[in-house]
Backbone as numpy.savetxt, mean C-alpha at the origin, in Angstrom:
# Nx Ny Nz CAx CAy CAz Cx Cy Cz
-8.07 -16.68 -9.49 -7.17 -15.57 -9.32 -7.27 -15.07 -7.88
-6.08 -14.99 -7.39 -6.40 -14.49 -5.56 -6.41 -12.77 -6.03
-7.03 -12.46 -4.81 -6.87 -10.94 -4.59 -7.34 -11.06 -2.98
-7.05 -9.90 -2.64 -7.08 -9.24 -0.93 -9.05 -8.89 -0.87
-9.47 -10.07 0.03 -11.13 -9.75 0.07 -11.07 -9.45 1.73
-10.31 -9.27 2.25 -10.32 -8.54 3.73 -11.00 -7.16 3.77
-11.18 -6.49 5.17 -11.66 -5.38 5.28 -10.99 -4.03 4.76
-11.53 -3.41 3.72 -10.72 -2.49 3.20 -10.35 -1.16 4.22
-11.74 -0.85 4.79 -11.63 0.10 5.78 -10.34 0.40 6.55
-9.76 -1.13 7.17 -9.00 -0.92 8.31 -7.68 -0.66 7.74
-7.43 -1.02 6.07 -6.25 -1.14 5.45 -6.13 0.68 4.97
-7.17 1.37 4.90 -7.20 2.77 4.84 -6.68 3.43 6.03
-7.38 2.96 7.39 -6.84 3.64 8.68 -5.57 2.79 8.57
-4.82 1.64 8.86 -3.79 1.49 8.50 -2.56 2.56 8.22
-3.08 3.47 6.98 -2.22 4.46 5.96 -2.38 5.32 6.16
-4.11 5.89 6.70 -4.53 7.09 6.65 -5.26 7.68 5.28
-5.08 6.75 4.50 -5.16 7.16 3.48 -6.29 6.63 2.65
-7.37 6.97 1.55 -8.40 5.99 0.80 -7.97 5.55 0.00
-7.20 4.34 0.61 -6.61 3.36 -0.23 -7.68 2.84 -1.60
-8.87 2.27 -1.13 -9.70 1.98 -1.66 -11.10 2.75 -2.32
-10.50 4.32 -2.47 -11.35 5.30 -2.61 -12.29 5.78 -1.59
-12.84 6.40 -1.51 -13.54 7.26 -0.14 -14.18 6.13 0.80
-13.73 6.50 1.68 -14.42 5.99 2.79 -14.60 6.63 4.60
-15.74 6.36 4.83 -16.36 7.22 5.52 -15.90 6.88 7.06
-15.31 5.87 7.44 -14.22 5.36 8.39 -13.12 5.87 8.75
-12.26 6.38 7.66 -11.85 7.43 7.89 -11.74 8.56 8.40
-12.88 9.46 8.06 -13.64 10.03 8.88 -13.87 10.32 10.19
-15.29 8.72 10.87 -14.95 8.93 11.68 -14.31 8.53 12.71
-13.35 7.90 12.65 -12.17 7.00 13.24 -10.46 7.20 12.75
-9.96 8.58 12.95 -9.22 8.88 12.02 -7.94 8.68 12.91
-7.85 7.03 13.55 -6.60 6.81 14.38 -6.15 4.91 13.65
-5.32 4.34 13.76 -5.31 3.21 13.38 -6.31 2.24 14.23
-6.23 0.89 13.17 -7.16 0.05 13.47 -6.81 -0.75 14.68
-6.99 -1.17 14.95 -6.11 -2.43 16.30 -7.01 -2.08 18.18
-6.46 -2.61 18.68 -6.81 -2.73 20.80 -6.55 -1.67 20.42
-4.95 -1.15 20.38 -4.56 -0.07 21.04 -4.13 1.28 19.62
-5.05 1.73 19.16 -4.58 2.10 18.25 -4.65 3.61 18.03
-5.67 4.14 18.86 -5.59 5.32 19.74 -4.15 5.55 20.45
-3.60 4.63 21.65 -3.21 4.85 22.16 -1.45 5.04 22.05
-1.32 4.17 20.50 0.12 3.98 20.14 1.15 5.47 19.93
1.59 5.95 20.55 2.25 7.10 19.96 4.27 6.37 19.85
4.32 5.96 18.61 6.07 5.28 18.60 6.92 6.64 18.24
7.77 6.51 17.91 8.95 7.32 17.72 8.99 7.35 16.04
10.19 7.90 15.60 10.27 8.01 14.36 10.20 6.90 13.51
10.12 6.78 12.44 9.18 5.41 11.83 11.29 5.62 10.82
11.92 3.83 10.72 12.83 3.90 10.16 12.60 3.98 8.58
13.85 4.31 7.65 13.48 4.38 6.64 13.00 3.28 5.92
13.30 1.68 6.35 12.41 0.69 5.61 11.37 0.60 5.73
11.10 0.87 6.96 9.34 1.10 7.49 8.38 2.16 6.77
9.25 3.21 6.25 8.44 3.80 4.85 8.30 3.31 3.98
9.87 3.03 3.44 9.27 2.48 2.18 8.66 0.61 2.24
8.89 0.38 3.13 7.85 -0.71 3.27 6.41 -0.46 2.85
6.12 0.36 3.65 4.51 1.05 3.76 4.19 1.71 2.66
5.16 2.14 1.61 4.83 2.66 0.34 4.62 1.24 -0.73
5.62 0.19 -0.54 5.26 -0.70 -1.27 3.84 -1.20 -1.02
3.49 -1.65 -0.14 2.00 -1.92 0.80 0.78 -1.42 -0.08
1.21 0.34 0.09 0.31 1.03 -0.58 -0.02 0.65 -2.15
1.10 0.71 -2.91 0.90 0.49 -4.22 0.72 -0.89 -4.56
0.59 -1.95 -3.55 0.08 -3.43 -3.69 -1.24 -3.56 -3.89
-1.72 -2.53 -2.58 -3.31 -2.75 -2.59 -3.80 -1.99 -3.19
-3.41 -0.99 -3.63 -4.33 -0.03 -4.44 -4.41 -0.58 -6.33
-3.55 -1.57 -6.70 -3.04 -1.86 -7.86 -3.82 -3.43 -7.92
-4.20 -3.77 -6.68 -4.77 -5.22 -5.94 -3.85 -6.30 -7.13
-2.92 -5.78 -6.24 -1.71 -7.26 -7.04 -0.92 -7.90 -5.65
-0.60 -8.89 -5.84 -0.08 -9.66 -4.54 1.56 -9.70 -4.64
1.98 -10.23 -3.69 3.70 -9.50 -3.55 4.21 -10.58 -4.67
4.09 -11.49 -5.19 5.00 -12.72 -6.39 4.68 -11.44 -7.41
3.31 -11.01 -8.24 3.18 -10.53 -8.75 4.13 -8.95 -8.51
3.92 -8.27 -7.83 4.44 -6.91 -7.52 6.31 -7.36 -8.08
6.40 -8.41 -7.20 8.04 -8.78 -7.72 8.41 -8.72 -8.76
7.44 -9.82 -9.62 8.11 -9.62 -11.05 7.63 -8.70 -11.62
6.79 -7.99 -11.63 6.58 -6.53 -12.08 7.64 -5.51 -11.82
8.13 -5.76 -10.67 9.30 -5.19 -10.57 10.72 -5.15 -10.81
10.79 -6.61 -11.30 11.56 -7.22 -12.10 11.90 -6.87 -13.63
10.84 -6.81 -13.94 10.46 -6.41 -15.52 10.99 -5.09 -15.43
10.12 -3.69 -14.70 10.83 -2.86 -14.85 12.45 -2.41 -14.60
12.74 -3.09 -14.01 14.40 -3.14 -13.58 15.25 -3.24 -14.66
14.78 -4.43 -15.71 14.91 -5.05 -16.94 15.27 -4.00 -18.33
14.10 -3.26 -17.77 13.86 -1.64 -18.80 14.61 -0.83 -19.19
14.96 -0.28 -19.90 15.45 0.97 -19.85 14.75 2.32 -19.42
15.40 3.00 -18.50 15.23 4.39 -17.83 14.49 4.03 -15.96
14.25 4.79 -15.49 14.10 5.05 -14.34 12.86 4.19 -13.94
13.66 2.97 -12.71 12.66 1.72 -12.93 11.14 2.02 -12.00
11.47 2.87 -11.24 10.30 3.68 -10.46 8.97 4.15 -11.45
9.16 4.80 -12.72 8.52 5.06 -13.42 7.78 3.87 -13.97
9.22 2.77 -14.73 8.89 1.67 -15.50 7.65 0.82 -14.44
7.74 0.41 -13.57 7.06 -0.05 -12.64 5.73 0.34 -12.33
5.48 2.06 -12.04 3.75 2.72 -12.15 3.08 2.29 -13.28
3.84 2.74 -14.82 3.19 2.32 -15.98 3.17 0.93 -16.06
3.69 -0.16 -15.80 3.40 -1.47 -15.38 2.32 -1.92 -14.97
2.09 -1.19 -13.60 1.03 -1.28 -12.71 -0.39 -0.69 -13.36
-0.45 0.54 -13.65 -1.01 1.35 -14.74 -1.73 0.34 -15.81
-1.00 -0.03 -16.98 -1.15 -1.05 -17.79 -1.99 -2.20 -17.69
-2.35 -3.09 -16.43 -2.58 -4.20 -16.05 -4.53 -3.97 -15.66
């Protein structure tokens, strides 16, 4: 079974967020990971680039890989009622 065995840390600064439950990197490094990651200041982030980064989030925190996330998302689509929901309890479930 694959899953994501990379550094969780950097996938937290990444988001900002404890993706992977507390971590102390966060803390004290509370800028992204990369050369320049201090130094990046971009402009407004477009709207796919959120919800990109929201799918991201609920990949790794759910540690399911994007074939999987698809048809999970598939399934809920499939559902009846609001496939956003159908999809957490999916994820939830597993």
């Amino acid at each position: 079974m694959a899953r994501y065995t990379g550094p969780k840390s950097k996938i937290a600064r990444k988001f900002k967020e404890p993706i992977f439950g507390p971590d102390k990197a966060l803390e004290k490094k509370n800028y992204p990971p990369g050369q320049h990651g201090n130094a990046r200041r971009r402009g407004k982030k477009s709207e796919y680039a959120v919800q990109l980064a929201e799918k991201q989030k609920a990949k790794y925190t759910y540690g399911v890989l994007e074939k999987q996330f698809a048809n999970l998302f598939d399934k809920a689509a499939r559902k009846k009622g609001i496939t956003g929901e159908n999809l957490l309890k999916f994820l939830e479930s597993r």
